[in-house]
N, C-alpha and C positions, 0 to 999 in steps of 0.2 A: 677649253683645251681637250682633243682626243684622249683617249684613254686606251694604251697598248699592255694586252692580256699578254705575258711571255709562259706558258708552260714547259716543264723541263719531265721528261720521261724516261725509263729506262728502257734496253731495247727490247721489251716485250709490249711496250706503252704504259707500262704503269707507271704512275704518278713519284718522280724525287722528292719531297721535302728535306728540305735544308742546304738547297743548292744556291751558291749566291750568284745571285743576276743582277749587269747592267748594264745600263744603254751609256753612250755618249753625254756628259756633262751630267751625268743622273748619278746619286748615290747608290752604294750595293744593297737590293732586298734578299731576304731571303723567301727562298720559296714554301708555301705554305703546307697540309698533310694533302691537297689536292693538285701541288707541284707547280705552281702560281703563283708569279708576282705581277703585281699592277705596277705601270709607269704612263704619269701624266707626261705628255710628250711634247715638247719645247719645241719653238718654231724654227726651227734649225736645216737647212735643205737634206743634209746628211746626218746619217750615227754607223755605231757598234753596238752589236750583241754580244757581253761578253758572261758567259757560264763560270764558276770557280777560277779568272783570270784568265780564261783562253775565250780569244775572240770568235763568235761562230758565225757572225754574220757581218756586212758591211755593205751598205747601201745609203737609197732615196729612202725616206720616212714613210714615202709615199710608195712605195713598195710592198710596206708590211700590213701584212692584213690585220684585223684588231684584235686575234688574239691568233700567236705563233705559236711554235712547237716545236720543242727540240729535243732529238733523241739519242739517247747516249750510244754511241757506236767506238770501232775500237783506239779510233784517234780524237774522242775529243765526243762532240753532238754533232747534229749535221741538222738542216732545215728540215721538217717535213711537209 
């Protein structure tokens, strides 16, 4: 199974920990002091990325590259 990197930033880039992240059908991780969480990614055609309950992303699986990023901005994260 892939393995999808999600990192979470703030908007200078530096690194969140303790941000909780999930995908679609996936349990919430939290992110770790390098702002990372790992998700084995299920064979599913679609998901969500979702940050502290707000969804930031929604797509093809095949979309996302293997490790994202997302940056807190002033509604939410945004893709980078």
């Amino acid at each position: 199974m892939p393995i999808l990197r999600v990192k979470v930033c703030d908007a200078d880039g530096k690194p969140l920990s303790g941000q909780l992240v999930t995908l679609t059908d996936c349990d919430y991780l939290s992110t770790n002091a390098d702002g990372l969480a790992q998700f084995l990614l299920t064979p599913s055609p679609d998901t969500a990325v979702s940050i502290n309950g707000l969804t930031v992303w929604r797509g093809a699986i095949t979309d996302l590259k293997k490790e994202e990023v997302f940056v807190a901005s002033r509604d939410g994260f945004v893709r980078s």
